[in-house]
N, C-alpha and C positions, 0 to 999 in steps of 0.2 A: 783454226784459230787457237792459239793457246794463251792460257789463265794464269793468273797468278799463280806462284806456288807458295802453299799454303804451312808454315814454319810453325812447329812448338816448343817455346821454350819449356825445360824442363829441370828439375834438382832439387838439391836439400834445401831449406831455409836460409833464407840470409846467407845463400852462395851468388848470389847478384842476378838473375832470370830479371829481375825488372829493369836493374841497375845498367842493362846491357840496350833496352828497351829504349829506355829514356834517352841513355845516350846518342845513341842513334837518333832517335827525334830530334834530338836538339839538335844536331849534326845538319834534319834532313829541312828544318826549318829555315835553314841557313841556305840551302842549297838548292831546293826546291821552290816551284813557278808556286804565286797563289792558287789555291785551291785544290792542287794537286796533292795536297797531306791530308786524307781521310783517315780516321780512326773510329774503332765502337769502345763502346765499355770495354772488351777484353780484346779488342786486335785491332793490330797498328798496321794498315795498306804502306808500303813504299815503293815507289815507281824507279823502273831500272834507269831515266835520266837519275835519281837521284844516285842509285849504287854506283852508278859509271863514275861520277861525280866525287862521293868518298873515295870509291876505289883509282882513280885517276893518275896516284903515281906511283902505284904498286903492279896495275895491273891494264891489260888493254880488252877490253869489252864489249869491242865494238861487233863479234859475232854473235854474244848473247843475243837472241829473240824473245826468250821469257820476259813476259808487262811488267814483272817484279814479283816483290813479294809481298804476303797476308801475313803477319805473326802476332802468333795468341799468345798470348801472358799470361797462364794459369796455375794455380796454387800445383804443385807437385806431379800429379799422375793423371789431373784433370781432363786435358784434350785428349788423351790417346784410353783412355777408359772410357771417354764417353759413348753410346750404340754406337755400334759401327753399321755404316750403311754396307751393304754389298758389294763388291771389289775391292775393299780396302778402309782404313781406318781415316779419322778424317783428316788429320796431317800427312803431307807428302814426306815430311823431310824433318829430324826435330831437332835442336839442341839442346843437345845437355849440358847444364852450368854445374861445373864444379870447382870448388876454392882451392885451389893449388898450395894452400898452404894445410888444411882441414884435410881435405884428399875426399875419402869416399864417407858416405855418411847415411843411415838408416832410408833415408828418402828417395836417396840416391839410389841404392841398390834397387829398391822398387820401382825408381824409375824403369830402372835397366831389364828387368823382370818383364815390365810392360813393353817393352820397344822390342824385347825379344820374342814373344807370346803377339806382337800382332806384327811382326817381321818391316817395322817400319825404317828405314835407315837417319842414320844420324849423325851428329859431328862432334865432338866433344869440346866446350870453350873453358879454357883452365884458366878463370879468374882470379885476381890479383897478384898479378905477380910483383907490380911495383909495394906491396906488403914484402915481400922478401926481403930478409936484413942485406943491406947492402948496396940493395939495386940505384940506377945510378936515370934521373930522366933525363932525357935528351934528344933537341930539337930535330927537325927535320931526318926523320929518320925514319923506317921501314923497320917492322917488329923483329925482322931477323937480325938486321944491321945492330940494332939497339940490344939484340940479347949479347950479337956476339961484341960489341962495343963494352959490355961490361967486366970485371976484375975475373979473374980467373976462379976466385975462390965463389967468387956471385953464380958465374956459368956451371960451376959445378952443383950449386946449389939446385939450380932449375935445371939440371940434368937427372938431378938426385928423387927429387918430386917430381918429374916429368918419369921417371921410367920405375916409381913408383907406384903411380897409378896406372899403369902401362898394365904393372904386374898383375894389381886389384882386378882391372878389367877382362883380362884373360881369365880366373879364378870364374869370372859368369860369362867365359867361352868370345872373349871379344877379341879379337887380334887389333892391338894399336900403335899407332908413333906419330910424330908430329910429322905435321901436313907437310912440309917441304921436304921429307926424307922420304915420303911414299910415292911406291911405283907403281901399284896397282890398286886400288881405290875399292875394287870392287870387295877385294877382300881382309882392308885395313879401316879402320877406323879413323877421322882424322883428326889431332887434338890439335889447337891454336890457345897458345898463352897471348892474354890479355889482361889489359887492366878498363874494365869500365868505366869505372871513375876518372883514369883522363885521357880514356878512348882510345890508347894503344891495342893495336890488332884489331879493333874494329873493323878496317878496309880489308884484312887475309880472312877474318871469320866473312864476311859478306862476300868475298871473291869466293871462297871454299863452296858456300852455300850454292850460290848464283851458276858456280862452273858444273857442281856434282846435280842440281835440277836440270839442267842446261845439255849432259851429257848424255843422263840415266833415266830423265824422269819426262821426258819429251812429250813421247804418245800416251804417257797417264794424262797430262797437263793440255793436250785437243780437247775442244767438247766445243759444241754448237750455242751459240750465246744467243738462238731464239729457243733453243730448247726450255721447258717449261725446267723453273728450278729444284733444285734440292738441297735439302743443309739441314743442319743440328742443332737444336736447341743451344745455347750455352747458361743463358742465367735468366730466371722468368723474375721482374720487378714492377713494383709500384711503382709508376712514375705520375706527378704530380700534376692534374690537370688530363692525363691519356689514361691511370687507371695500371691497367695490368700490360706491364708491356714484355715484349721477347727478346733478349739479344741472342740474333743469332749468326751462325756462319753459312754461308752460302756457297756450298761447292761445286757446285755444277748450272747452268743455264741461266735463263733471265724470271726477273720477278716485279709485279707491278703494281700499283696499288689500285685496288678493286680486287685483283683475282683471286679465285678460287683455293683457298691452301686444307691439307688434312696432316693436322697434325698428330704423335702419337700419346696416348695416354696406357697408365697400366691397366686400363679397362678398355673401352670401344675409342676408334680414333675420332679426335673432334674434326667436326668441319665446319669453315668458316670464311671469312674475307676479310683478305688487308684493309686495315680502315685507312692506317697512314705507314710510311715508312721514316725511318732517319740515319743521318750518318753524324757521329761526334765530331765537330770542325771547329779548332781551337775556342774548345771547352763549354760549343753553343749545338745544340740539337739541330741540323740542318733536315728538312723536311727532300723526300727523293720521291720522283713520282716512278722512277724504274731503278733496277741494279742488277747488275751482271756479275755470277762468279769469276775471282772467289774475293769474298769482300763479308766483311762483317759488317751487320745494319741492326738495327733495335723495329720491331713491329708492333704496333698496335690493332688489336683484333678483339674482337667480341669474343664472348665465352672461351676464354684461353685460363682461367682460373685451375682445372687439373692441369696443368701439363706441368712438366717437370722436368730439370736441366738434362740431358743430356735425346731427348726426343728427338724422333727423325721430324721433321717437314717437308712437305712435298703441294709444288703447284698442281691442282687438279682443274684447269680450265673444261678440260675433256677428259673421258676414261676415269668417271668418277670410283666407280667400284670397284674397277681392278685396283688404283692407288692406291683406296682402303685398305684392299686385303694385302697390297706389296709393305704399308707401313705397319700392317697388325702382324705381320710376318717377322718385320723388323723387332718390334718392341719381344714377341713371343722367343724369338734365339737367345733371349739373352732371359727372361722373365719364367720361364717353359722349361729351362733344362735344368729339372732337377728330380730328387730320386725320391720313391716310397719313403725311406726313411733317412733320417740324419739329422743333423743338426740347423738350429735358424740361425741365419743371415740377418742385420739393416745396414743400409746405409744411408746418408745424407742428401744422393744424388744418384740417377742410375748410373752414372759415367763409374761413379763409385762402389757401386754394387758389382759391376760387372768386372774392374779391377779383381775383388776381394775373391768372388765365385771363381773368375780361372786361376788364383793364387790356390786357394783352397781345392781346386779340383787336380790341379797341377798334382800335390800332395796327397792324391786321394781320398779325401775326407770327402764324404757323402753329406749333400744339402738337402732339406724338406721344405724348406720356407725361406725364402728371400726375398725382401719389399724395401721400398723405399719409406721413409720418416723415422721418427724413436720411438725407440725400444715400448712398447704397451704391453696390457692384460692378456692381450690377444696372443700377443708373441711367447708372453709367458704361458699361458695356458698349454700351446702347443708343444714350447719344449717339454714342459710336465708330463706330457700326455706319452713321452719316447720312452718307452721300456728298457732300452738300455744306456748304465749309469751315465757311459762317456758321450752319450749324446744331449742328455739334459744338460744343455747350455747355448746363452745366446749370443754371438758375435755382434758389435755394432761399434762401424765407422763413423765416427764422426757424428754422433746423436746421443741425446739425452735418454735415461731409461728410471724407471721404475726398480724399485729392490725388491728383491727376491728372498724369501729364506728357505726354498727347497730346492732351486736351479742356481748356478753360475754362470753371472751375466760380465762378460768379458769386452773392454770398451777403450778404445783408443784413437788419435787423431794423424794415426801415420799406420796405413794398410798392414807395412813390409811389419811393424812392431806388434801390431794385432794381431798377426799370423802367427809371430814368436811367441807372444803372450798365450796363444791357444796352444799354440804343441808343447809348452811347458806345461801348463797346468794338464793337457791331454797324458802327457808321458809322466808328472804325477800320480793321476787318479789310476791308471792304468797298473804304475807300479803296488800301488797299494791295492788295487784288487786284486792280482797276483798272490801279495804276500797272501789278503785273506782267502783267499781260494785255496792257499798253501795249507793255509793255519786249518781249515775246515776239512781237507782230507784225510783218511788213512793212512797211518806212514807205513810204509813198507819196511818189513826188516825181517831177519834170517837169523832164528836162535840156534843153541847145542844143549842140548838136555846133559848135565853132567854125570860120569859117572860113578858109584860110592855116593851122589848127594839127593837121593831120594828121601826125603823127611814122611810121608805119608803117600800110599798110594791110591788110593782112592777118596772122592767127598768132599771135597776137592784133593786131587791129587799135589801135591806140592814138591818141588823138587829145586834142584841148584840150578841155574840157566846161563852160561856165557853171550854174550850179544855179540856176535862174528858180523853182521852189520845192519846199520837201520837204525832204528827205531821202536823200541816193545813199550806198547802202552797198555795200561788198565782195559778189561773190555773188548779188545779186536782178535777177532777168530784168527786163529792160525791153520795151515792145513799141513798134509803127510802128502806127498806126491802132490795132484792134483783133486785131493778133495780136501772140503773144510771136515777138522778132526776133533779140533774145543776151542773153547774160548777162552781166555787170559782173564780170572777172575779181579786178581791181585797181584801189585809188587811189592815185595820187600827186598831193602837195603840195611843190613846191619840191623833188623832188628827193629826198622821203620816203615811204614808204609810211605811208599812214593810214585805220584804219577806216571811216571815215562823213566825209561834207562836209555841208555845210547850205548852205542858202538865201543867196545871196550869192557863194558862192565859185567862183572858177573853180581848175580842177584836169584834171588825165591822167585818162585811164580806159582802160583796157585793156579790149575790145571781145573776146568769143572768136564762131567762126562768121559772121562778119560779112568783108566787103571792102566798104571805104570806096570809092563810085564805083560801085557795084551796090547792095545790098540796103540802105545806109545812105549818107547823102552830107552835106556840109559844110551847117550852115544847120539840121537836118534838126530836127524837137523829137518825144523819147521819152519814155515815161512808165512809170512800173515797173509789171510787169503783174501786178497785186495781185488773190491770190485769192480768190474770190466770198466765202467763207466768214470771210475777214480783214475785207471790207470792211463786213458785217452787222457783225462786234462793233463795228467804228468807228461804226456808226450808234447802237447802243447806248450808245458811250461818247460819243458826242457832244461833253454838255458839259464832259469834259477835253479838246477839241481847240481850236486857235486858230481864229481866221478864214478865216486862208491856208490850213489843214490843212485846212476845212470844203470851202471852191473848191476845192483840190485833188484831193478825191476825189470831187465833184462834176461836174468834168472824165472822170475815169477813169470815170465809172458810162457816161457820156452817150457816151463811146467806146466803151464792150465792149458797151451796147444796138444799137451801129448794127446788130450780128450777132446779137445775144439781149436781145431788149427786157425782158425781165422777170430780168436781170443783176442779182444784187445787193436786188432787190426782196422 
């Protein structure tokens, strides 16, 4: 027997994911027997008499078997972030809404992030096109008929933004073209222009859908509808009169009220019993005494107070304790994988945490704490507690937090922008540790004792000194071959004391421990004897060093190996 397939809409803000929703509805209330239009708080059932029905004079249907379809309506990255149960994410199939006139937009890419990272296939719907200067409506018509019915300069226009975003989506590895020009499916993308608002291309996006579950997604979509069920949290609510209720989605078997469910929490799984169920039926809570995936319903159940959007559920009539440990296994893949050290994680929602963790791991960044609610004491304490700089800071999606004046608390309401906002401020603090790690070593540099410019030779010795390259500062031992020989008491320039000389300059140097004509002599070339342990960061920092800084301490290494070959190494 096969299920519904189970649709996410998906996109940037105000690129129409609901607008496309509704349409449809209205479309299916028109078309649809009573009682057959069930909907939950976030997902809208439509039965394939109704698809056939839209789809009627575009397309013939008659060998679809798919029941239809489930489609969740959820803010941005929500369905396909939320715990994935085992085999697969809990959408079969998703769409992505994007404004054909806007193109690709911060959410968007995230979307695409996510559909790629949980290898979900999708269709792309290019809303509004009747926005397009130009465009022309008209009756009785089929989306293709209608594009190419329009002015030449209109058609080039939706050629010009259709292969636009063609381009943007290959940039994150997509191969795409609009649905009527693809020959192989498997490995194209397929975009359909529409306009929501007055339901053009709604019948080719619902043909597109209905054909690619129909073709590809067959044997995911079998499952035994006495099998005991399984589904996902989607949003835990008060509801007025029942208390704490659950909407959720139900992907797999049947569900009843009385039985046995274990739901997951980010501590021990709760267990409990459906007290009631319901289904949203034009805009009135309809009470169900059973439900078959995949179908979204709202539950009411005792002690459901932890649980938290994005939790697996599972019916436990029987095999109470393996279910336990199958759903604490569940919550722990996503809650469990993180490292001794790194930085803290919150977000609003697991479905949202678990987005954020494979963005972030994707790039490497090491995690030590990731929970769900805002930002607390708690969270701050622990980033305090990281010893290194670039790790005291806390990320958090979508929640409220506490201020900080020793850590940086980093906090936005769009994943893909919170990711940016960290590797900016990451590759700030980074640079500027850099610099100071620069500012705080030895510089390295290679003088020439001059000769005729001997002023005194002993007590300090003092002499003329050209700077052939580097860096000579007050203070830093210089050596003769591979041993340190004195120390740089003093500089003088014209008759001034000065810090530091560079490359170029000649200048005095005060010499201590030294007599000119024994252990150092006119002609002689020294080099500051730079510690093994200064000379590793400089290799590290490399690429803030110039060329001449590169030789130059390329010199030093190959002089202090003559007496310790693995110096520096």
């Amino acid at each position: 027997m096969l299920r519904q397939i189970i649709v996410s809409m998906m996109g940037h803000v105000d690129h129409g994911k609901s607008s496309i929703v509704d349409q449809i509805k209205k479309t299916s209330i028109v078309t649809s027997e009573p009682g057959r239009i069930t909907q939950s708080i976030k997902a809208y059932s439509l039965s394939l008499e109704t698809i056939k029905e839209i789809c009627k004079n575009i397309s013939d249907l008659s060998k679809i078997k798919i029941p239809g379809l489930l489609t969740i309506d959820l803010p941005g990255h929500a369905a396909f972030s939320n715990l994935r149960k085992r085999g697969g994410s809990l959408a079969d199939i998703a769409i992505l809404v994007i404004d054909i006139n806007e193109g690709v937009k911060p959410q968007t890419v995230e979307c695409l992030e996510i559909l790629k990272q949980n290898k979900t296939p999708f269709v792309v719907a290019l809303n509004k096109i009747d926005l397009i200067n130009g465009f022309q409506i008209k009756e009785n018509m089929s989306l293709i008929q209608m594009i190419n019915s329009q002015s030449q300069s209109v058609q080039k226009l939706i050629e010009d933004k259709l292969y636009n975003l063609v381009a943007k989506l290959y940039e994150h590895s997509f191969n795409s073209e609009r649905f009527d020009r693809i020959e192989d499916f498997t490995k194209t993308i397929a975009m359909i222009p529409l306009s929501a608002k007055l339901g053009i291309g709604i019948p080719e996006l619902l043909m597109v859908i209905t054909g690619l579950a129909q073709k590809f997604l067959e044997i995911k979509l079998e499952y035994d509808p006495e099998a005991p069920a399984e589904g996902t949290i989607l949003e835990v609510k008060e509801e007025k009169g029942l208390g704490t209720t659950l909407d959720a989605i139900i992907y797999k078997g049947k569900i009843k009220t009385n039985d046995q469910i274990v739901i997951g929490t980010l501590n021990e799984p709760i267990v409990t019993k459906v007290k009631a169920m319901f289904i949203l039926e034009k805009n009135q809570l309809k009470p169900l005494k059973e439900a078959e995936a995949a179908i979204g319903i709202k539950i009411s159940a005792p002690n459901t107070k932890e649980v938290i959007a994005g939790m697996p559920i599972k019916v436990a009539n029987k095999n109470l304790e393996r279910i336990k440990i199958e759903v604490k296994e569940a919550v722990e893949e996503i809650t469990l994988e993180l490292d001794e050290e790194g930085i803290v994680v919150k977000a609003d929602t697991m479905g949202s945490l678990e987005a954020l963790i494979s963005l972030l791991k994707e790039k490497g960044v090491k995690i030590k704490r990731a929970s769900i609610g805002d930002i607390n004491k708690k969270d701050i304490a622990e980033a305090e507690a990281n010893s290194k700089l670039l790790e005291k800071v806390i990320l958090g999606f979508n929640v409220n937090h506490l201020e900080s004046q020793t850590i940086n608390i980093i906090t936005d309401n769009v994943i893909y922008s919170l990711v940016d906002k960290f590797e900016a401020w990451h590759n700030k603090e980074k640079e500027a540790m850099k610099l100071k790690q620069l500012k705080d070593l030895m510089k390295p540099c290679k003088i020439k004792i001059l000769e005729g410019y001997v002023f005194r030779q002993s007590n300090p010795a003092v002499v003329g000194v050209d700077i052939i390259s580097g860096t000579l500062k007050a203070d830093i031992p210089l050596m003769k071959d591979s041993s340190a020989i004195t120390t740089v008491k003093a500089i003088q320039h014209e008759g001034k004391s000065i810090p530091e000389a560079k490359q170029g300059q000649s200048i005095a140097a005060s010499l201590s421990g030294v007599t000119v004509g024994r252990q150092v002599k006119e002609g002689d070339i020294l080099y500051s004897d730079l510690p093994e342990s200064h000379f590793r960061i400089y290799k590290e920092l490399k690429e803030e060093l110039s060329a001449d800084e590169k030789q130059l301490l390329k010199e030093i290494a190959e002089i202090k190996r003559k007496s310790n070959s693995s110096w520096g190494a």
